[in-house]
TIMAR-166837 format. One line per field, with one value per atom (N, C-alpha, C, CB): residue number from 1; residue in three letters; atom name; x negated, y negated, z. Coordinates in nm, 4 decimals, m for minus. Each point is the difference from the previous one (the first is absolute). Glycine has a CB too. Layout:
num [NUM;...]
residuo [Ala;...]
atomo [CA;...]
c1 [X;...]
c2 [Y;...]
c3 [Z;...]
END
This chain:
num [1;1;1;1;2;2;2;2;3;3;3;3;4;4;4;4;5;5;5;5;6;6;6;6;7;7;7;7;8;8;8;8;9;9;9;9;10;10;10;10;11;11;11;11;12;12;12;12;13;13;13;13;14;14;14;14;15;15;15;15;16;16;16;16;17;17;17;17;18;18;18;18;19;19;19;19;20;20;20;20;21;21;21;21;22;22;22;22;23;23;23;23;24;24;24;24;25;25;25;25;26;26;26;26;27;27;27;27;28;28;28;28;29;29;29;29;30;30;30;30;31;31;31;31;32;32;32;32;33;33;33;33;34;34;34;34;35;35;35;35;36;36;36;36;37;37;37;37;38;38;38;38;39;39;39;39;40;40;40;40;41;41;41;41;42;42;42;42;43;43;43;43;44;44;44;44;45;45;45;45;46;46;46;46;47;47;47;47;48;48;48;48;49;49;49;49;50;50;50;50;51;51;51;51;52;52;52;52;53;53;53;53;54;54;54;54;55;55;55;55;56;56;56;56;57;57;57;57;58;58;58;58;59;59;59;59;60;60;60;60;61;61;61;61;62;62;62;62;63;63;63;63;64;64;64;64;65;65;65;65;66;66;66;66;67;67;67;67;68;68;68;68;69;69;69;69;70;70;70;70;71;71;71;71;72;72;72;72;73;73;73;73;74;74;74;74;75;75;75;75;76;76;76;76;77;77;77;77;78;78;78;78;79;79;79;79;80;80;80;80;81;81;81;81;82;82;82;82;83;83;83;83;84;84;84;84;85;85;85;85;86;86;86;86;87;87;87;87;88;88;88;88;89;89;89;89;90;90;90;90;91;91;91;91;92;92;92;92;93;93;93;93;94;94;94;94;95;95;95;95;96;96;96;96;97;97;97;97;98;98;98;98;99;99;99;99;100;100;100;100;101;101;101;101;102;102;102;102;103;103;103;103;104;104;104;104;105;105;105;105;106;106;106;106;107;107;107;107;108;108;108;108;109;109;109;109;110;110;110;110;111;111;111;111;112;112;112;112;113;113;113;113;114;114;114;114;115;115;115;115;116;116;116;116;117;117;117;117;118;118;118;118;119;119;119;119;120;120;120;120;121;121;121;121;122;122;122;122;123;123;123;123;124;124;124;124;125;125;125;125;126;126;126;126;127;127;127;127;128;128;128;128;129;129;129;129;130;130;130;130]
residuo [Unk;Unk;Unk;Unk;Unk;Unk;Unk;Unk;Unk;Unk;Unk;Unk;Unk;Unk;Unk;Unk;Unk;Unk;Unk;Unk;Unk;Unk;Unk;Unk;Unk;Unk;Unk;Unk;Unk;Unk;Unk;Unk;Unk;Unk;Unk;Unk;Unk;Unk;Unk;Unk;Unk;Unk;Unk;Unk;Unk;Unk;Unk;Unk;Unk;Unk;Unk;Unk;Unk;Unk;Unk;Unk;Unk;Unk;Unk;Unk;Unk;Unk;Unk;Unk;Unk;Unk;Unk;Unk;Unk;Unk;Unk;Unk;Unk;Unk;Unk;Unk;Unk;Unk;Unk;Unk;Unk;Unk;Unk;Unk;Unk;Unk;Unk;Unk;Unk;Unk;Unk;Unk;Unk;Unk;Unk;Unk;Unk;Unk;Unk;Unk;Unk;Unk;Unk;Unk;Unk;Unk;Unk;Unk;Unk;Unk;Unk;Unk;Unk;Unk;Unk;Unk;Unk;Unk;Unk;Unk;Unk;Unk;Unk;Unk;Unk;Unk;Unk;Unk;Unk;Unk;Unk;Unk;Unk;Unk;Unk;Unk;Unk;Unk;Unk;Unk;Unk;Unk;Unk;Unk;Unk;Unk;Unk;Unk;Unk;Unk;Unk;Unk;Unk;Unk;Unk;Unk;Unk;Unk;Unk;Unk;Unk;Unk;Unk;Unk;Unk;Unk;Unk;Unk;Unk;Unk;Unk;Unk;Unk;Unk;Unk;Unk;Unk;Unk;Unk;Unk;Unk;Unk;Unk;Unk;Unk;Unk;Unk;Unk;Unk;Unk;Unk;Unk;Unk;Unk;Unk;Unk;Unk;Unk;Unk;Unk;Unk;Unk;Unk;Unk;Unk;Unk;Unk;Unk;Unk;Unk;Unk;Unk;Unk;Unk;Unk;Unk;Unk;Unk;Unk;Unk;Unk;Unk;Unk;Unk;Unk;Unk;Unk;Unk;Unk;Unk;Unk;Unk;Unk;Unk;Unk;Unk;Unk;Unk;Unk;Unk;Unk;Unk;Unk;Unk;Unk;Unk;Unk;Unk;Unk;Unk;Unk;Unk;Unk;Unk;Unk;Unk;Unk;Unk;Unk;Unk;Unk;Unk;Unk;Unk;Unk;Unk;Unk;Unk;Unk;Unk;Unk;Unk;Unk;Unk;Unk;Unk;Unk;Unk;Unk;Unk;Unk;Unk;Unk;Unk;Unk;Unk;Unk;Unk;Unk;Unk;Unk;Unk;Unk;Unk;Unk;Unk;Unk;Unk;Unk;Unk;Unk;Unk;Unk;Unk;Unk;Unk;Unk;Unk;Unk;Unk;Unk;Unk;Unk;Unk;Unk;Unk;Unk;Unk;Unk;Unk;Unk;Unk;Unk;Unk;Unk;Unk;Unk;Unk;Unk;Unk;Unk;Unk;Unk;Unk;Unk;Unk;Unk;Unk;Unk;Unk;Unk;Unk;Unk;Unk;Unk;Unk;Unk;Unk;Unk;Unk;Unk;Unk;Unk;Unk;Unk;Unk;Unk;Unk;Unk;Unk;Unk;Unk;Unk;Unk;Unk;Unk;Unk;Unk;Unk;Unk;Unk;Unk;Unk;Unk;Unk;Unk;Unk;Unk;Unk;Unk;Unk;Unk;Unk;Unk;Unk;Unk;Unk;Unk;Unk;Unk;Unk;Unk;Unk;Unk;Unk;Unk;Unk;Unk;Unk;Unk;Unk;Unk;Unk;Unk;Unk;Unk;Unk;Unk;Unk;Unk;Unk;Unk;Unk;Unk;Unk;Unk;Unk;Unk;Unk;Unk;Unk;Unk;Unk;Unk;Unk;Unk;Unk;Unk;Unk;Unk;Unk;Unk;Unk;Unk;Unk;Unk;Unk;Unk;Unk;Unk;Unk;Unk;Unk;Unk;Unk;Unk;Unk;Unk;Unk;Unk;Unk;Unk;Unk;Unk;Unk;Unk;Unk;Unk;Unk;Unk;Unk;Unk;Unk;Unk;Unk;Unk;Unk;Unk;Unk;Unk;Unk;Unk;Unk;Unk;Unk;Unk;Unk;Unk;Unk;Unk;Unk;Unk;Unk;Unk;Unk;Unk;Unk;Unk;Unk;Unk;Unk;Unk;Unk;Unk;Unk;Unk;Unk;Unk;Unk;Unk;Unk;Unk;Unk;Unk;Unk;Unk;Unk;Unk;Unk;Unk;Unk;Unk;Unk;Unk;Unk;Unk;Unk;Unk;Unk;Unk]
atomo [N;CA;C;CB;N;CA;C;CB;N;CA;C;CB;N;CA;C;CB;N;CA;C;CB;N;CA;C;CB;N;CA;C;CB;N;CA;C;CB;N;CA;C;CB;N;CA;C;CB;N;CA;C;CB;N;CA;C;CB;N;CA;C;CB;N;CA;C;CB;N;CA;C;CB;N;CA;C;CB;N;CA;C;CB;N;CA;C;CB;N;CA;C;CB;N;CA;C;CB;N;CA;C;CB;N;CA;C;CB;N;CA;C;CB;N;CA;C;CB;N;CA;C;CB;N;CA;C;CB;N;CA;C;CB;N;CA;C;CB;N;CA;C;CB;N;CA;C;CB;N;CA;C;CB;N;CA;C;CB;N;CA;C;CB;N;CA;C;CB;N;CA;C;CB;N;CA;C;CB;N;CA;C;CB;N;CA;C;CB;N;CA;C;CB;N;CA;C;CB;N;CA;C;CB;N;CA;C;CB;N;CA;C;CB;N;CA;C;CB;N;CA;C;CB;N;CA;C;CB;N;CA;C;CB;N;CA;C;CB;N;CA;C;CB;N;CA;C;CB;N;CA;C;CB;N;CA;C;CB;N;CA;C;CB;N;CA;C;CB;N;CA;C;CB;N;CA;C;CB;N;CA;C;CB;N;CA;C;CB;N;CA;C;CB;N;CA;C;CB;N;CA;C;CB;N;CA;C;CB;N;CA;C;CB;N;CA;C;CB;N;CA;C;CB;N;CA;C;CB;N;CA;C;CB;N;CA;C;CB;N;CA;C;CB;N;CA;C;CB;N;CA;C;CB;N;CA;C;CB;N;CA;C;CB;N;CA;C;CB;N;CA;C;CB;N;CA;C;CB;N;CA;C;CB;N;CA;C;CB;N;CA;C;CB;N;CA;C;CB;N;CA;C;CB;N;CA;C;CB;N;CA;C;CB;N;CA;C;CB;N;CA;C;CB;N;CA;C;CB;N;CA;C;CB;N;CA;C;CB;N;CA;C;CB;N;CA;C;CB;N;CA;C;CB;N;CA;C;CB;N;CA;C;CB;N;CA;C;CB;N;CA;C;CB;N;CA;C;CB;N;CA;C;CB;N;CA;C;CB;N;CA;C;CB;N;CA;C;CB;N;CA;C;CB;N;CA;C;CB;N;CA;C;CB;N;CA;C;CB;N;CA;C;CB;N;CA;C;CB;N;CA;C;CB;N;CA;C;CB;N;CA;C;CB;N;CA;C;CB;N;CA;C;CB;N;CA;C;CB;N;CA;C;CB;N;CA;C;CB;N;CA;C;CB;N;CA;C;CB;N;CA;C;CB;N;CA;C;CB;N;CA;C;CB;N;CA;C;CB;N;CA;C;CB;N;CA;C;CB;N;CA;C;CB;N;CA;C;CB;N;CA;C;CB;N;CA;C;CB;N;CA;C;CB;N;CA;C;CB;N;CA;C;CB;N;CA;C;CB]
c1 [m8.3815;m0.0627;0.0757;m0.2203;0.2856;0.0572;0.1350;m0.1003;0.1735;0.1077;m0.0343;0.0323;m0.1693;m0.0189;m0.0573;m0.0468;0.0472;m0.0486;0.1726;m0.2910;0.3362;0.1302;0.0703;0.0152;m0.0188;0.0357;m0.0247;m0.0167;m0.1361;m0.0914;0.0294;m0.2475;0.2965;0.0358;0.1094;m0.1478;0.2661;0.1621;m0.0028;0.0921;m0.1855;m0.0288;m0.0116;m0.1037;m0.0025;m0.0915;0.1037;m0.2204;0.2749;0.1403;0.1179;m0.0599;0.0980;0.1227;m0.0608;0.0575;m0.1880;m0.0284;0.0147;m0.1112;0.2038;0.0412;m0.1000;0.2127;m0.2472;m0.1694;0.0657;m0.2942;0.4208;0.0573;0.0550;m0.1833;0.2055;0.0798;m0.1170;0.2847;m0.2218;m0.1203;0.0823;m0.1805;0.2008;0.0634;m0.1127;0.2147;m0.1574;m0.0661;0.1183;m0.1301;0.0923;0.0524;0.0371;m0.1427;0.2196;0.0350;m0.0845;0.2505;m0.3049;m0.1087;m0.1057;0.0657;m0.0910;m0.1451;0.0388;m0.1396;0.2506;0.0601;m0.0428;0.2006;m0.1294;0.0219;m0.1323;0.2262;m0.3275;m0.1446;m0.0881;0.0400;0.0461;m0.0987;0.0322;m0.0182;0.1832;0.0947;m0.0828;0.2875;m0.3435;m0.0579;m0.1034;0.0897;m0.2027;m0.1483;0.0069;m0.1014;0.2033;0.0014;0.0236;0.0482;0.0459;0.0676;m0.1359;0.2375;m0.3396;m0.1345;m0.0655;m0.0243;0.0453;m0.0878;0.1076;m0.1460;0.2578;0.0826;m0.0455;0.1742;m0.1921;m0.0261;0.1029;m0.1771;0.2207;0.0774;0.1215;m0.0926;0.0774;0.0682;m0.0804;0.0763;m0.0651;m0.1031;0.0978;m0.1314;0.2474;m0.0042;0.1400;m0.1065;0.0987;0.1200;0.1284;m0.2033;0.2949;0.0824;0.0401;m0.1041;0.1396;0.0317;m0.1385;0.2213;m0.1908;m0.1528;m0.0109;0.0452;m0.0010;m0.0620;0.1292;m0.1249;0.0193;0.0860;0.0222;m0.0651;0.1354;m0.0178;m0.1183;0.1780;m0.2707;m0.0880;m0.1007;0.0945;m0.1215;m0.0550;0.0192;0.0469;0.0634;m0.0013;0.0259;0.0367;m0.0827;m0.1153;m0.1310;0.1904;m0.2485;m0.1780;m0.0294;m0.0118;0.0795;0.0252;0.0030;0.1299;m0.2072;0.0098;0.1186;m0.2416;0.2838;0.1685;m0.0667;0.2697;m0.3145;m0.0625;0.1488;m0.2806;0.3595;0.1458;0.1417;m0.0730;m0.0153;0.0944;0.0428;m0.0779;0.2103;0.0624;0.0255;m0.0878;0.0471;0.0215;0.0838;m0.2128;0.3751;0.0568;0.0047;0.0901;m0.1409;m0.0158;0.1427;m0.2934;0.3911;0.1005;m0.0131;0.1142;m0.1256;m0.0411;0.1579;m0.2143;0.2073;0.1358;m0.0111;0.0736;m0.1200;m0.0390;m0.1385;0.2150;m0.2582;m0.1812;0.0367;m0.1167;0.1483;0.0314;m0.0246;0.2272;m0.3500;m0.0120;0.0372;m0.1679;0.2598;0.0548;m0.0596;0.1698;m0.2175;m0.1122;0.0660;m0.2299;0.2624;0.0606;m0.0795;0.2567;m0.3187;m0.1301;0.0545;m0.2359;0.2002;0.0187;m0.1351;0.1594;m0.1609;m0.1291;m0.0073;m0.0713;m0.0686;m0.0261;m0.0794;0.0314;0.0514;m0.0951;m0.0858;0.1793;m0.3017;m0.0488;0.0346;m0.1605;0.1849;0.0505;m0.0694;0.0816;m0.0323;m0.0173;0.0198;m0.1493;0.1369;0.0237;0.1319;m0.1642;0.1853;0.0995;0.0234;m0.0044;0.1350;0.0641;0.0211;0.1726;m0.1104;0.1056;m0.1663;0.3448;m0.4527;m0.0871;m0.0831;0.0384;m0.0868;m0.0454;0.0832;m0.1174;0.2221;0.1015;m0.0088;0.1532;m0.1860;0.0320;m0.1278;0.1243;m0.2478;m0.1031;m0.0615;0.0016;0.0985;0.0504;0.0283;0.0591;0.0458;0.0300;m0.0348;0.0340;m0.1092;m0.0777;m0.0979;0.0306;m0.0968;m0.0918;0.0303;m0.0701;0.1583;0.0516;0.0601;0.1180;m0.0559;0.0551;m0.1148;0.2347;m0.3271;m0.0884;m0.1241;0.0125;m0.0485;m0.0531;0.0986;m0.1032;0.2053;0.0505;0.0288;0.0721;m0.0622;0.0711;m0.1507;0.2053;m0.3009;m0.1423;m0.0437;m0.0599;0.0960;m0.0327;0.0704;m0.0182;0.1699;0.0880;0.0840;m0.0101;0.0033;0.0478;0.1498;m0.1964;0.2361;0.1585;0.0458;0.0088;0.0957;0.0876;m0.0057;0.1873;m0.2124;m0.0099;0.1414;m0.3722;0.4209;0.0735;m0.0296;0.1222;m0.1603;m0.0710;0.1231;m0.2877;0.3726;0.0523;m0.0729;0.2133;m0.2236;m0.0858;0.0818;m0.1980;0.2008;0.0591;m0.1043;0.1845;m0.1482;m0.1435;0.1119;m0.2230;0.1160;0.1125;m0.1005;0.2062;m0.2866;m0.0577;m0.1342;0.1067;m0.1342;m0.1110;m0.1471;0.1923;m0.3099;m0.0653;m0.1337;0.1424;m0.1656;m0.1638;m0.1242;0.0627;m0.1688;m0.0919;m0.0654;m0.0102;m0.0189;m0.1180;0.0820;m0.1320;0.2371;0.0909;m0.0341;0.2484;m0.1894;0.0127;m0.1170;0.1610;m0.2955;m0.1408;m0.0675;m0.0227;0.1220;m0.0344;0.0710;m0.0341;0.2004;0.0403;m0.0188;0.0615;m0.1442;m0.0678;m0.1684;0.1469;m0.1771;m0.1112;m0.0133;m0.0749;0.1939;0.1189;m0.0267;0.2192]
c2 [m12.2804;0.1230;0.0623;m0.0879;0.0083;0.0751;0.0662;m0.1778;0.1204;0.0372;0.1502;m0.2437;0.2819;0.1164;0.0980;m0.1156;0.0574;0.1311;0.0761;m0.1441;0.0148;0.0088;0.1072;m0.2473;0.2842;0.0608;0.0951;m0.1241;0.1631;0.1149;0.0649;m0.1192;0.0789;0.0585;0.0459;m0.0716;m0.0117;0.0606;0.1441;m0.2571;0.2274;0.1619;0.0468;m0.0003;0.0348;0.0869;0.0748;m0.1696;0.0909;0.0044;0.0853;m0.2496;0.2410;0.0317;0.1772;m0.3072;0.3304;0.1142;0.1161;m0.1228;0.2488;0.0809;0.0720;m0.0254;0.0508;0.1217;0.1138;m0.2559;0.2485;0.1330;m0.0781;0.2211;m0.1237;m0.0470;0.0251;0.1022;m0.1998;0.0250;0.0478;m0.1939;0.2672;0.0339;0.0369;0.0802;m0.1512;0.0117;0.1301;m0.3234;0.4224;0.1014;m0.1217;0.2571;m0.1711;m0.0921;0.0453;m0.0406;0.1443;0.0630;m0.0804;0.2582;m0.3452;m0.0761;m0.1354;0.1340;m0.2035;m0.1129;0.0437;m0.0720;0.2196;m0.0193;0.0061;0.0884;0.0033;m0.0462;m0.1383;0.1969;m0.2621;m0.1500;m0.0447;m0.0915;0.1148;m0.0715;0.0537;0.0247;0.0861;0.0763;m0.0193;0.1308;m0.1722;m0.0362;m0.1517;0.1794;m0.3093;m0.1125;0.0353;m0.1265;0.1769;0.0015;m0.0213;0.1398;m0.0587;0.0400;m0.1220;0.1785;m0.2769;m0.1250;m0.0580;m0.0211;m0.0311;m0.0541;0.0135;0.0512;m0.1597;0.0342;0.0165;m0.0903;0.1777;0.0542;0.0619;m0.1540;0.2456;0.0586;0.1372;m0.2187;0.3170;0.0822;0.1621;m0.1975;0.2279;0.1369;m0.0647;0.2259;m0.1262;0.0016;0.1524;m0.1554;0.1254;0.1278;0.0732;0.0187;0.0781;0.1105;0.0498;0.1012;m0.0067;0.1036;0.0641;0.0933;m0.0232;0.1138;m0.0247;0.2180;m0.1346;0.0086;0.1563;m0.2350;0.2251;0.1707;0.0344;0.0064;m0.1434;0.0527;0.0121;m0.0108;m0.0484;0.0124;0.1526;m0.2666;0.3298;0.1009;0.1257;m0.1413;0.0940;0.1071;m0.0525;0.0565;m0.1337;0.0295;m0.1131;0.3409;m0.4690;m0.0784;m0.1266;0.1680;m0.2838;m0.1340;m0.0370;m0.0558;m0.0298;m0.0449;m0.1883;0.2012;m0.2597;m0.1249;m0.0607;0.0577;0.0219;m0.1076;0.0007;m0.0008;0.0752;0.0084;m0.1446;0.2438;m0.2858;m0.1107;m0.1176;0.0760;m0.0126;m0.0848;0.0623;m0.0911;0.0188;0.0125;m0.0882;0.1128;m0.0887;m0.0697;0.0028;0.0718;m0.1925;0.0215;m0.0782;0.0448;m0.0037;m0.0624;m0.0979;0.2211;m0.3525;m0.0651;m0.0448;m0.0546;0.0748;m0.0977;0.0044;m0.1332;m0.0040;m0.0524;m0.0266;m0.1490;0.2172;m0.0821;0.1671;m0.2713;0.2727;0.1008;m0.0507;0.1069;0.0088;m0.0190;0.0848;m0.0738;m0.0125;0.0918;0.0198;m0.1016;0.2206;m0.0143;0.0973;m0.0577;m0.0517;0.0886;m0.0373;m0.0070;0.1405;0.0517;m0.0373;0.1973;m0.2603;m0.0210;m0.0466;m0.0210;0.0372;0.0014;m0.1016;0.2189;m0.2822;m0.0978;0.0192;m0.1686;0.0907;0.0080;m0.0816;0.0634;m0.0199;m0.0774;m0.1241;0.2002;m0.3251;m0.0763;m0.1169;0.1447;m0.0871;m0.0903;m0.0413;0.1147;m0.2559;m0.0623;0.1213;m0.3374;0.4151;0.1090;m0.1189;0.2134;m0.3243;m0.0459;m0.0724;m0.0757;m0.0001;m0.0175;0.0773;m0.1214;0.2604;0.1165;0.0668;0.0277;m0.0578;0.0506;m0.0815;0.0785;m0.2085;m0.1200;0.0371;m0.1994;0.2188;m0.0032;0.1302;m0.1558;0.2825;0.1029;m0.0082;0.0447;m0.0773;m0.0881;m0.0171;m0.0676;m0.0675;m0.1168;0.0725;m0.1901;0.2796;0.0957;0.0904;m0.0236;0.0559;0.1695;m0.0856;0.2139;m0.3013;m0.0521;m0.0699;m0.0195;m0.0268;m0.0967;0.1143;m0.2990;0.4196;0.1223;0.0642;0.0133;0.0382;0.0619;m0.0752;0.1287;m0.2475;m0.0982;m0.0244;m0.1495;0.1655;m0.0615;0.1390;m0.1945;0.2753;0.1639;0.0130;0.1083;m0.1340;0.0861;m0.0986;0.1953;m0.3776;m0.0929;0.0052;m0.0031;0.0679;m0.0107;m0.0429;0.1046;m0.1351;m0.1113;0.0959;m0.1395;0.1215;0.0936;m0.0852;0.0705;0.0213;0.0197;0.0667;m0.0346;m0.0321;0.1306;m0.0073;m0.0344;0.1436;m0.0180;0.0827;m0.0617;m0.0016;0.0484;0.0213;m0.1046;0.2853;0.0284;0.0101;0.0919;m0.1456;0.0485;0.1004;m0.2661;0.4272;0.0657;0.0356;0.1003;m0.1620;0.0236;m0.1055;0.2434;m0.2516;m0.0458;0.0289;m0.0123;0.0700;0.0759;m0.1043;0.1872;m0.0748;m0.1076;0.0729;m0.1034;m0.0137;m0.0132;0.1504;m0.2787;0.2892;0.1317;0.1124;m0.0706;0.0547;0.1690;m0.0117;0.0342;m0.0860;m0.0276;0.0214;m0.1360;0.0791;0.0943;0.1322;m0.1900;0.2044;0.1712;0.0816;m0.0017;m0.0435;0.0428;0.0235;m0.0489;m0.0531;0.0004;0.1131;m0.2732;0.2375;0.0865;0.1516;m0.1983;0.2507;0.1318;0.0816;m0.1393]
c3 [5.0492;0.0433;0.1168;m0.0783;0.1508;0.1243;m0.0623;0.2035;m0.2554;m0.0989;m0.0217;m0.1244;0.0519;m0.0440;0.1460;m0.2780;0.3762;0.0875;0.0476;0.1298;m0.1453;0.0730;m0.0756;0.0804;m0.2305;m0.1199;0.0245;m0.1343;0.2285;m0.0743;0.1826;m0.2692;0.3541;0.0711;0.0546;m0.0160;m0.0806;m0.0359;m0.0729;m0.0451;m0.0724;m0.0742;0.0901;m0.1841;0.2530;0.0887;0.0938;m0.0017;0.0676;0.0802;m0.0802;0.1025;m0.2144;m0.1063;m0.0204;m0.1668;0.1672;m0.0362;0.0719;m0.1023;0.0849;0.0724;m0.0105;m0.0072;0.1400;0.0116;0.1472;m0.0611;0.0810;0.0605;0.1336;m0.1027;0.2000;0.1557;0.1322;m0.0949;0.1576;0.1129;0.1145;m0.0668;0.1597;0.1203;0.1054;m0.1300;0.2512;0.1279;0.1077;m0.0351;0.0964;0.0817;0.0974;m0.0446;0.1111;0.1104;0.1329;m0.1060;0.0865;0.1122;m0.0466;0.0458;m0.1566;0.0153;0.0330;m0.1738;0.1933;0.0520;0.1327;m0.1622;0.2454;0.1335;0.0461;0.0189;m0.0637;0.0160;m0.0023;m0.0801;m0.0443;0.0493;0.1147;m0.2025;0.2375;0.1147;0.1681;m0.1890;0.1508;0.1242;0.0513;m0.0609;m0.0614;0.0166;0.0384;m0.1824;0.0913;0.0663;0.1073;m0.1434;0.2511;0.0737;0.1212;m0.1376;0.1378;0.0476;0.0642;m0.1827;0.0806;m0.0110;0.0904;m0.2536;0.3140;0.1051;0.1557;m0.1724;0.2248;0.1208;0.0773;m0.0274;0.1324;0.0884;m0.0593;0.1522;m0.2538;m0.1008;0.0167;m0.1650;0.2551;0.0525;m0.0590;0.2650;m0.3015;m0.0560;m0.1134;0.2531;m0.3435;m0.0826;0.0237;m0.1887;0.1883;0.0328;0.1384;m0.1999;0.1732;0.1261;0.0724;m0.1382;0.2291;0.0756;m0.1442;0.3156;m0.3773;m0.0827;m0.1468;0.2560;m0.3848;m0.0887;m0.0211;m0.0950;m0.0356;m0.0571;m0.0174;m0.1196;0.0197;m0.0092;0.0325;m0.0801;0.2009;0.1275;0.0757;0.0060;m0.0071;0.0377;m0.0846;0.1681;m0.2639;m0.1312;m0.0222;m0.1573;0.3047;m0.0279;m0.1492;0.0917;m0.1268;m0.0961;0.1078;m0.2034;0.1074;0.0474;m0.0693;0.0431;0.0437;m0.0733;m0.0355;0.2155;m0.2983;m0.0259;m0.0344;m0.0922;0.0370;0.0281;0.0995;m0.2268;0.3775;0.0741;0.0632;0.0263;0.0161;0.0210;m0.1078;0.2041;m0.3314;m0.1335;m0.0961;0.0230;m0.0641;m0.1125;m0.1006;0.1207;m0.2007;m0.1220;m0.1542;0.1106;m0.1473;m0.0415;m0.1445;0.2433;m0.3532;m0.1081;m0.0261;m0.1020;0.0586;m0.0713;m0.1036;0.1587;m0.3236;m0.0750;0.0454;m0.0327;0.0507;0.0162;0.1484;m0.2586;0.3329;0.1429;0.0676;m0.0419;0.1561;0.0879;0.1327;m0.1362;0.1765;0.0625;0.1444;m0.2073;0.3182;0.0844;0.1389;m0.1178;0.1462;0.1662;0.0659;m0.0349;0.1919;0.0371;0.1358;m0.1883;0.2745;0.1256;0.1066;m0.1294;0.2004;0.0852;0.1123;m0.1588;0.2621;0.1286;m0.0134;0.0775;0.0373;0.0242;0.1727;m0.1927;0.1204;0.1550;0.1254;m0.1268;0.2293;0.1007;0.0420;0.0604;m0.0381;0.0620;m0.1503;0.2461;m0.3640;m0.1355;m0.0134;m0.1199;0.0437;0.0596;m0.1845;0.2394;m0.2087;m0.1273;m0.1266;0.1806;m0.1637;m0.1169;m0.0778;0.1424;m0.0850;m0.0703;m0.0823;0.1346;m0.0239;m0.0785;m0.0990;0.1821;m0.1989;m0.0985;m0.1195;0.1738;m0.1589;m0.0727;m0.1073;0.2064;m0.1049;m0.0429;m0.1034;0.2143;m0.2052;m0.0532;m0.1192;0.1729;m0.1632;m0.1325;m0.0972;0.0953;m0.0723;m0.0738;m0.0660;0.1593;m0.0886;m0.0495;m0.0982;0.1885;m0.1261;m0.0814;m0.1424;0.2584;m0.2723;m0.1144;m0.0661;0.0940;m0.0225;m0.1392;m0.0637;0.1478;m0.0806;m0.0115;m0.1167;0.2633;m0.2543;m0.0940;m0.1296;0.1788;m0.1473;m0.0843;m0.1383;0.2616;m0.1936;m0.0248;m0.0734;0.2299;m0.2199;m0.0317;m0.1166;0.2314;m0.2539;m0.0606;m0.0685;0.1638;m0.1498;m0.0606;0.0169;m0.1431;0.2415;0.0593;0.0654;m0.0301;0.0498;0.0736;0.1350;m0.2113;0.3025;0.1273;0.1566;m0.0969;0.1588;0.1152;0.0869;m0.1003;0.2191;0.1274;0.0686;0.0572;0.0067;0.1349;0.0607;m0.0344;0.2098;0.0835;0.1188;m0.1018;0.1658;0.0971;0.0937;m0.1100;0.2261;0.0967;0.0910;0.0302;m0.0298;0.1025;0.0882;m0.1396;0.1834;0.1013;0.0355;m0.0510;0.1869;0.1008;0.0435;0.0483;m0.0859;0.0049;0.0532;m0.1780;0.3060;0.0115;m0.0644;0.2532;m0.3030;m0.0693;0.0243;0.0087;0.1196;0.0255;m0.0580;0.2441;m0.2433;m0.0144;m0.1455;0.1885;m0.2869;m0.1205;m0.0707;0.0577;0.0069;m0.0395;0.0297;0.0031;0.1380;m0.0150;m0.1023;0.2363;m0.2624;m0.1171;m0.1026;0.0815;m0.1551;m0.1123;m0.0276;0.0230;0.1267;m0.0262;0.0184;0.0484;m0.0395;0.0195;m0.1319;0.1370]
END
């Protein structure tokens, strides 16, 4: 009997039912919302985007997303909050952002993580609430 599930789920598998594609703006979005859940991982990106300054939330500012094959390729820009030791909150970046996308989209995932900046906690929530 196991013989036959094994059969009946090679068919299942063999049967062409079309292509699936993921944008790379919905990669950099999962990469943005994990990003949220990190502690001392407090902004992504520059002060402002373009589309920030057309009255537009930019949800993938400080995220490039690089398709290779099954392998996303994630390079994200971020502030950390001061006094966090950077290379752990980075580490911890990561781990996240890759088992999130990976868990979403069944792809082989790569974070590099630039931190270009220092930011304390209080500023970073008035920012947000901006």
């Amino acid at each position: 009997m196991l013989d036959v599930r094994k059969e009946a789920l090679f068919m299942v598998q063999e049967k062409n039912v079309g292509e699936v594609s993921i944008e790379n703006s919905v990669i950099a979005t999962i990469a943005t919302v994990a990003s949220q859940e990190v502690d001392g991982v407090l902004s992504l990106g520059g002060k402002f985007s373009l589309g920030e300054l057309l009255g537009m939330k930019d949800t993938e500012r400080g995220v490039k997303v690089e398709i290779q094959g099954n392998t996303a390729i994630i390079d994200m820009a971020v502030k950390i909050e001061y006094g966090r030791n950077m290379y752990e909150a980075a580490r911890e970046l990561q781990k996240k952002v890759q088992d999130v996308v990976n868990s979403m989209t069944g792809m082989e995932v790569v974070v590099n993580v630039k931190i270009n900046g220092v930011i304390m906690k209080e500023k970073a929530l008035r920012e947000k609430s901006e």
